[in-house]
N, C-alpha and C positions, 0 to 999 in steps of 0.2 A: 810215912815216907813222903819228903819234899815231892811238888807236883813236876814234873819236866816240862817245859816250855816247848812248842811244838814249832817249827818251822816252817815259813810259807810255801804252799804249792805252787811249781812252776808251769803245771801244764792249767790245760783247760779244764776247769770242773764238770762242767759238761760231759767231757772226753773219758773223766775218770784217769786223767796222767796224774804224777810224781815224780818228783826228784828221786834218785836213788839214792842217795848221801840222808836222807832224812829217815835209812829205813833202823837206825840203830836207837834214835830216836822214840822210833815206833814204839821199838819193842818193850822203852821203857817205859811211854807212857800203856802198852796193856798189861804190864804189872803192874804198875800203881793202878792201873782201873779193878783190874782181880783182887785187891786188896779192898777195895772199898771207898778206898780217898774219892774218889773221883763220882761226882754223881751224875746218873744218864741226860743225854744231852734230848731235849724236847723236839726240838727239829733236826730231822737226818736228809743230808744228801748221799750222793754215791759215795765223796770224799769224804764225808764222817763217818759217812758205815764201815770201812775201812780205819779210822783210827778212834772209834769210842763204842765199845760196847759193855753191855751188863754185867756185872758183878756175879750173876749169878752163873752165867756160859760158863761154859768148861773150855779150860786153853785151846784143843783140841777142836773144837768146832770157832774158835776164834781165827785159828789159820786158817780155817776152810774158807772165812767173811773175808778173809784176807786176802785170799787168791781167787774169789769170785768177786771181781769190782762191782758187778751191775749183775741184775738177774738177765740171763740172753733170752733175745728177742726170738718169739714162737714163727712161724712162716707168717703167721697176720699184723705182723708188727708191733706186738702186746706181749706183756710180758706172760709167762706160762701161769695157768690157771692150777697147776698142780705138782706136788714134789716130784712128782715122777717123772717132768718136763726138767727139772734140773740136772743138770750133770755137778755135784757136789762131790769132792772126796771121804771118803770113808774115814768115820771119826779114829778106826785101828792104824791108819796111815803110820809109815812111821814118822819121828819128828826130822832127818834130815832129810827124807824126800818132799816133805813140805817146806822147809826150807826151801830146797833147791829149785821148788817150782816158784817160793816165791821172788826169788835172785831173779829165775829166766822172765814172769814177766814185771818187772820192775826194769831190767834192761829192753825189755821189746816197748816199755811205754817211755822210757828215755831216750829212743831212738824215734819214737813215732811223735813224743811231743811238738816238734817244730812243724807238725804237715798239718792240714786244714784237715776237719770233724771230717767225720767217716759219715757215709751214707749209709743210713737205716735203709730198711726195709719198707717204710713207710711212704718213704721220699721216693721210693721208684714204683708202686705201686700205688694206685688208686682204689680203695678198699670197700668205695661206696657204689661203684662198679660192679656189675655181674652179668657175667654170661647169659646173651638174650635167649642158650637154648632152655625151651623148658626143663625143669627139674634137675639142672645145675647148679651144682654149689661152686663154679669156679675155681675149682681143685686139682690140680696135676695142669699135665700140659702135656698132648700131642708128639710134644720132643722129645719127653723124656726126661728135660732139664732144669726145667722149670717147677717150682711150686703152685702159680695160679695161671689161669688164663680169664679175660676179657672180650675175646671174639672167637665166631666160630670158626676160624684156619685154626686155633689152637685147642680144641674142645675135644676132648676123648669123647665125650658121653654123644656125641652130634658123630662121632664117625664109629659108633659104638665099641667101643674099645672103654677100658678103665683106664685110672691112673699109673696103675701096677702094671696091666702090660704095656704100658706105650715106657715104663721105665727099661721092662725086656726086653722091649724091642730097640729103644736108645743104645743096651747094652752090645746088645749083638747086631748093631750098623756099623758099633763103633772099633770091633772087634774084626768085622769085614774089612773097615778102611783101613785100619793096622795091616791088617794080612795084602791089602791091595797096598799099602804104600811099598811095605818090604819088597814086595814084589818086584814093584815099578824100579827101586834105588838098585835091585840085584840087575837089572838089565842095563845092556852097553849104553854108555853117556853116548858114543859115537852113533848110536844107531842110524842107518839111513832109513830117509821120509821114505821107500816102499821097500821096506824090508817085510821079507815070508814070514807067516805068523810062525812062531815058535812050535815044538810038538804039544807043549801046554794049553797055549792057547788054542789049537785045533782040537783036544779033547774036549775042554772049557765051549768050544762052538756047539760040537755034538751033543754036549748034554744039554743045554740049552735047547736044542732042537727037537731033541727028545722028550723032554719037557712041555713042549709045547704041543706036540702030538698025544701027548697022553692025557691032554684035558678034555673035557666031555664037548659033545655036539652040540648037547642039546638036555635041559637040567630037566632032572626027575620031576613026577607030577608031585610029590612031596615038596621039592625044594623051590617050586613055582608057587603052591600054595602059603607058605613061609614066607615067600616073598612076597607077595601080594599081600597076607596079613598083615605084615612088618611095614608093607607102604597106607595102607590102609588107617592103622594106630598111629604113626608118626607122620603124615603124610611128607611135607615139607620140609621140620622140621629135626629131620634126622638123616643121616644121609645111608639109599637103598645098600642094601646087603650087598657083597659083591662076592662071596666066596661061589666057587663052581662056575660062576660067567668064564672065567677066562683060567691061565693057567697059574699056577700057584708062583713060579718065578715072574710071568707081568704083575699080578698084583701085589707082590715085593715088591716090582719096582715102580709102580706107584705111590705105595705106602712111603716109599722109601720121597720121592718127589717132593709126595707133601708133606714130610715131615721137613724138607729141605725149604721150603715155601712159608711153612709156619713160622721154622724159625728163623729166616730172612726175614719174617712181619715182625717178631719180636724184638728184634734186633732196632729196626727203624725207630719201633712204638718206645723201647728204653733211651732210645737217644732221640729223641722229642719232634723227629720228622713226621711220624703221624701218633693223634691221637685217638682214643673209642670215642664214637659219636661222632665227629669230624670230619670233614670233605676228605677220603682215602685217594681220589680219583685226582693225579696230581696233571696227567696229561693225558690226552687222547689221541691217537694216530688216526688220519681223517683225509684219504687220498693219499696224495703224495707231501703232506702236512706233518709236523707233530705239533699240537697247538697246547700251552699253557692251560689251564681251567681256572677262572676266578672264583666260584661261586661252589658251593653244595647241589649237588643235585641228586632228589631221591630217584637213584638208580635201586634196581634189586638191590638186596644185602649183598647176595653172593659176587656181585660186579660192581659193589661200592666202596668193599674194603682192597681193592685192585687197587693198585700205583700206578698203573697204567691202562685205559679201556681203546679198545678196536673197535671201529665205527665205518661201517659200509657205506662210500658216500654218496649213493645213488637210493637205495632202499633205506637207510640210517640205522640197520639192523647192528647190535652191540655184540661185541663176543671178549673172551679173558686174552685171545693170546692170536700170534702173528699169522701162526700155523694154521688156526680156526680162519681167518680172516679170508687167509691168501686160496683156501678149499674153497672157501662162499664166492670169494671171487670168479672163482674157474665157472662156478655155479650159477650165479645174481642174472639172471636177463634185465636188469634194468638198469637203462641209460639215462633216464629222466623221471621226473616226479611223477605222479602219476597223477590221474585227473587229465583239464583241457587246457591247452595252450593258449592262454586267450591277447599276448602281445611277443611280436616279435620282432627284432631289430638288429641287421647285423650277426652277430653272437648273443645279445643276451635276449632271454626270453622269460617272461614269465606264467607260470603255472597255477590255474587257480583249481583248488583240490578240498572239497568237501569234508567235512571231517565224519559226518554222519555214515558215507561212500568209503573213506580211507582212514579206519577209525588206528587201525595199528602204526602207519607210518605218520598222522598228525600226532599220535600218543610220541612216538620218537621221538620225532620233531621238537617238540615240544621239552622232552626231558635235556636234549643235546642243546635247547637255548640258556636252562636254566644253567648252565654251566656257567656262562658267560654274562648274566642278568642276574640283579641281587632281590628286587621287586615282584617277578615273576610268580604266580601261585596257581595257573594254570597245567594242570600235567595228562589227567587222564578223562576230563567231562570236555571232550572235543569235539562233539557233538553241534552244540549249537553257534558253531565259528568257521566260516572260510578261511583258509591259507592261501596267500599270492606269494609265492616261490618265485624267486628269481634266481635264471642262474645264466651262469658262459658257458659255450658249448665249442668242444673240439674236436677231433676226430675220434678221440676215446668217450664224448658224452657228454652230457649237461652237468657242472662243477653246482654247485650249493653255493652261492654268492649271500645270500639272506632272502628274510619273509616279514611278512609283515598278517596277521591273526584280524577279523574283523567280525563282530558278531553279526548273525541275519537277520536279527531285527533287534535295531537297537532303540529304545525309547527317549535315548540322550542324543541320538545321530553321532555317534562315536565312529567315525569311521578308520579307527587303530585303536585295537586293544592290547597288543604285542607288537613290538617290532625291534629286528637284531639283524646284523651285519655280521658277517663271518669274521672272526681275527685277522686272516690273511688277505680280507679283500675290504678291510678300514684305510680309512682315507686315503682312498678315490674318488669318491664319489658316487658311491653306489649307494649311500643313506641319503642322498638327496634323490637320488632316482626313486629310492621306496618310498620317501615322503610323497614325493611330486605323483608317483604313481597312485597315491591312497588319493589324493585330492581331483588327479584325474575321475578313478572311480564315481566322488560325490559329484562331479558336474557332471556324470552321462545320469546320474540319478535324480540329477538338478534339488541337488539338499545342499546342505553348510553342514560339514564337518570338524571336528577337531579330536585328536588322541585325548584317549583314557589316561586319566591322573590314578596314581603318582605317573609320573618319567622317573627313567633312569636319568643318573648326572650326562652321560655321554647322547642319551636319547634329548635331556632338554638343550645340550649345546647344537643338536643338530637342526633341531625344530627352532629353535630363536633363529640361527644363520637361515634357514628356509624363509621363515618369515620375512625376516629384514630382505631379501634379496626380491621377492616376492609383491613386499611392497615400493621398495625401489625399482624395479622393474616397471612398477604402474605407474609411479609419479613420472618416470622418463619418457612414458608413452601418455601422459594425462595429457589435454590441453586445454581444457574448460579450466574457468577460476573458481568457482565454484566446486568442492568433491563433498563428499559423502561415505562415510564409513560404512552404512549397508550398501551404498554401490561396490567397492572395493570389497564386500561381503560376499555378493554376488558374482559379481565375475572372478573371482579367486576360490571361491566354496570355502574360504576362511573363518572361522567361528569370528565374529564382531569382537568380542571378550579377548581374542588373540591379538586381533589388530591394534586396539586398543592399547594390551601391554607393551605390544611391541613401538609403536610409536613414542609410548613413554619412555623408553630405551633408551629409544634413538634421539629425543628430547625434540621430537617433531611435532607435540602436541600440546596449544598453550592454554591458558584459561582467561580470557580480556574481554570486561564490560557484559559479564554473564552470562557467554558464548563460548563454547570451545571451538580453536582454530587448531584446524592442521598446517603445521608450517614446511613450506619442501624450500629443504636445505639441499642447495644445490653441490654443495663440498662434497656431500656423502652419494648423491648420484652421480658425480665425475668419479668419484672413487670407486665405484660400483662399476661403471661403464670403462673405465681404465683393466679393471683386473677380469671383466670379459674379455676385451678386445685381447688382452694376455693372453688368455685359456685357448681363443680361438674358436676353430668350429669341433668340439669334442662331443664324443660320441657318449657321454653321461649324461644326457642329457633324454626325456620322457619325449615322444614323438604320438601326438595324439591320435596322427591318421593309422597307427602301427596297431590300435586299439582294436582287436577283433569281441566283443563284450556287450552284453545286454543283461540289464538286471535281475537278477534271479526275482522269479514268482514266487513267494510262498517258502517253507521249510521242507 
């Protein structure tokens, strides 16, 4: 039998599409292949598997290769390891219902040819991924809806629950909110805002009520020991038992919560707004603030994969939620840092607070900078570093303005190892106050200081303008002809190495007949002296008589 010449495909190979005009074609060319003409082709795609097989098949399982384009994708994104993962038609089929499946998809794939590749399974899941709880296979999901999970909001085995029930339990919320919709559409569109509960809902009150009365006081010595066992083996790890604490209807609707919470995370994590591993903490509410987060900061797990953290801004204590926040409020006796007050001027003030003394709220402290700091590596060995806290104070309490970290004995005379500026209190002028304030420090200590390297980019733009202002400042007050760069070392507490750079900047520093000269360019101190005279007499400014401070003795 002549061979038939085969037709070009119109869709995408990949996609596994066809023309459907090409399908009469087909049919001839797998009778000339049943016959023997035609000999097996060496390399197969999806699209040849579909138009050339063996001579030796039987027609019958030829339609089955016909109507299974691609073997389907297992929940892992691989194709199935075994026949029993296939869904294949039965070779007794008859031959018009094979047909007729293979019409319907040959028109569902000439309908679908024109749209862009379909997303795998692969593409929305990350498979190299797993669940930090131990001995999870990142299998089911918390919802119900899902095949895998990647964190613990979605981990059955972390809220000890299986796959299986949290599918039962999917089934029957979902079955509730069916019966709560009906509900809701059978009542008056007109209803007024204080209409009487209905008789429904007044029973729906009392069994609730009733419900809640009939849970226990106080849990059996049995079901104490259980639970203590259960925290004991998993400690962290797992989250405590909760059945008999409360009543069987609040822990529905807990359950119910976080299944609504997981699957809002899932929802984010599929549309690429957060990823595993990844800064989860998108903003954090901080007074009367909501501020941005730049940075990673190892918070808990369980308050890192949050989109939002609550932050007390007196004590810096973290909590999930508004509710939690606005209780601690009622609660917080603290209006200011803790530690000694050692400058005060006006409204601001700063605090110098021991970390050794206040190891919990320098650990804070410290977590809520890395938000905003990308260099930081400092979080919980707090110990051996002072904090100078500044803040403005009102009639509700001293606000978190920023800090500046310093170690107690430093063998480099670093006198900054940290230092950050609150978001909403950047450019004013308060990171020159904290600068100006570290350099205060080293002259009651009578050293030369300079910050720890690296800087941040926004830390080394603030320390270049200090400097530069710093040393124009001295030239405008110099009047000898003669200066000295360890004098200008000295009466500034300025590391030499700094002045140095700085001068180079400013192209104040020349190099003639083997000598280096400082040159004072007068342009750049009228411009200096110009955008004072602007500013005025402003209150950003370090007042050294304000200084209440004596150098710490010893650790």
């Amino acid at each position: 039998m002549p061979r038939t010449r085969q037709r070009p495909l119109t869709g995408s190979v990949s996609d596994g599409t066809e023309d459907s005009d090409s399908s009469a074609e087909r049919e001839q060319t797998n009778s000339s292949e049943s016959d023997g003409n035609m000999p097996k082709r060496q390399r197969l795609t999806r699209a040849s598997t579909r138009l050339s097989q063996s001579s030796q098949d039987t027609p019958d399982l030829k339609r089955a290769a016909d109507h299974d384009e691609s073997p389907p994708l297992t929940p892992t994104g691989n194709a199935p390891s075994s026949e029993s993962e296939l869904d294949i038609s039965s070779p007794n089929a008859s031959h018009d219902e094979s047909q007729s499946k293979d019409q319907a998809n040959r028109d569902s794939d000439k309908d679908l040819s024109h749209r862009p590749k379909r997303r795998r399974c692969h593409e929305t899941y990350n498979f190299n991924m797993k669940c930090p709880t131990p001995g999870c296979n990142s299998l089911g999901h918390l919802t119900g809806k899902h095949e895998r999970h990647f964190a613990i909001s979605g981990c059955p085995l972390y809220h000890n629950l299986s796959a299986d029930e949290c599918k039962v339990k999917a089934v029957s919320r979902e079955k509730q909110e069916e019966e709560m919709k009906t509900q809701d559409e059978g009542n008056s569109r007109h209803a007024t805002r204080h209409q009487t509960p209905t008789p429904k809902q007044s029973r729906y009150k009392e069994q609730v009520a009733e419900m809640r009365k009939g849970r226990n006081s106080g849990l059996p010595k049995e079901q104490k020991e259980k639970h203590m066992e259960h925290r004991q083996t998993y400690g962290n790890t797992r989250e405590p038992l909760l059945e008999n604490i409360t009543s069987d209807y609040d822990l529905e609707l807990f359950r119910k919560a976080q299944a609504r919470a997981s699957e809002d995370l899932e929802k984010l994590r599929i549309q690429g707004q957060i990823t595993e591993g990844s800064n989860m903490i998108k903003t954090i509410v901080f007074g009367r603030y909501e501020l941005d987060t730049w940075y990673h900061s190892p918070y808990p797990e369980e308050y890192a994969r949050l989109g939002r953290l609550y932050v007390c801004e007196f004590c810096l204590k973290y909590m999930k939620s508004q509710t939690i926040l606005r209780r601690h409020m009622a609660k917080c006796v603290w209006k200011h840092p803790p530690g000694d007050e050692v400058y005060r001027k006006g409204s601001i003030s700063v605090f110098e607070v021991d970390g050794k003394k206040n190891k919990i709220y320098c650990q804070n402290l410290c977590l809520l900078a890395k938000l905003f700091l990308d260099h930081k590596t400092l979080y919980y060995d707090v110990e051996p570093f002072l904090f100078y806290v500044m803040t403005e104070a009102d009639n509700t309490g001293c606000h978190l303005v920023g800090y500046f970290s310093k170690e107690k004995n430093s063998f480099l005379n670093y006198n900054v190892s940290c230092i950050l500026t609150m978001p909403q209190y950047m450019r004013q002028g308060f990171g020159k106050m904290l600068i100006d304030f570290s350099y205060l420090l080293s002259k009651v200590e009578e050293k030369v200081g300079s910050p720890e390297r690296p800087l941040s980019d926004l830390g080394l733009i603030s320390y270049r303008s200090y400097w530069k202002e710093v040393l124009l400042r001295y030239m405008h007050n110099f009047q000898g002809k003669e200066i000295s760069i360890k004098e200008i070392s000295q009466e500034t507490a300025v590391n030499p190495v700094d002045i140095v750079s700085t001068l180079q900047s400013l192209q104040m520093l020349k190099y003639w007949k083997g000598k280096h000269l400082v040159l004072k360019r007068q342009d750049l101190i009228d411009e200096w002296k110009a955008k004072e005279i602007k500013r005025g007499n402003s209150n950003k400014t370090i007042d050294p008589s304000s200084l209440k401070w004596t150098p710490p003795k010893g650790t």
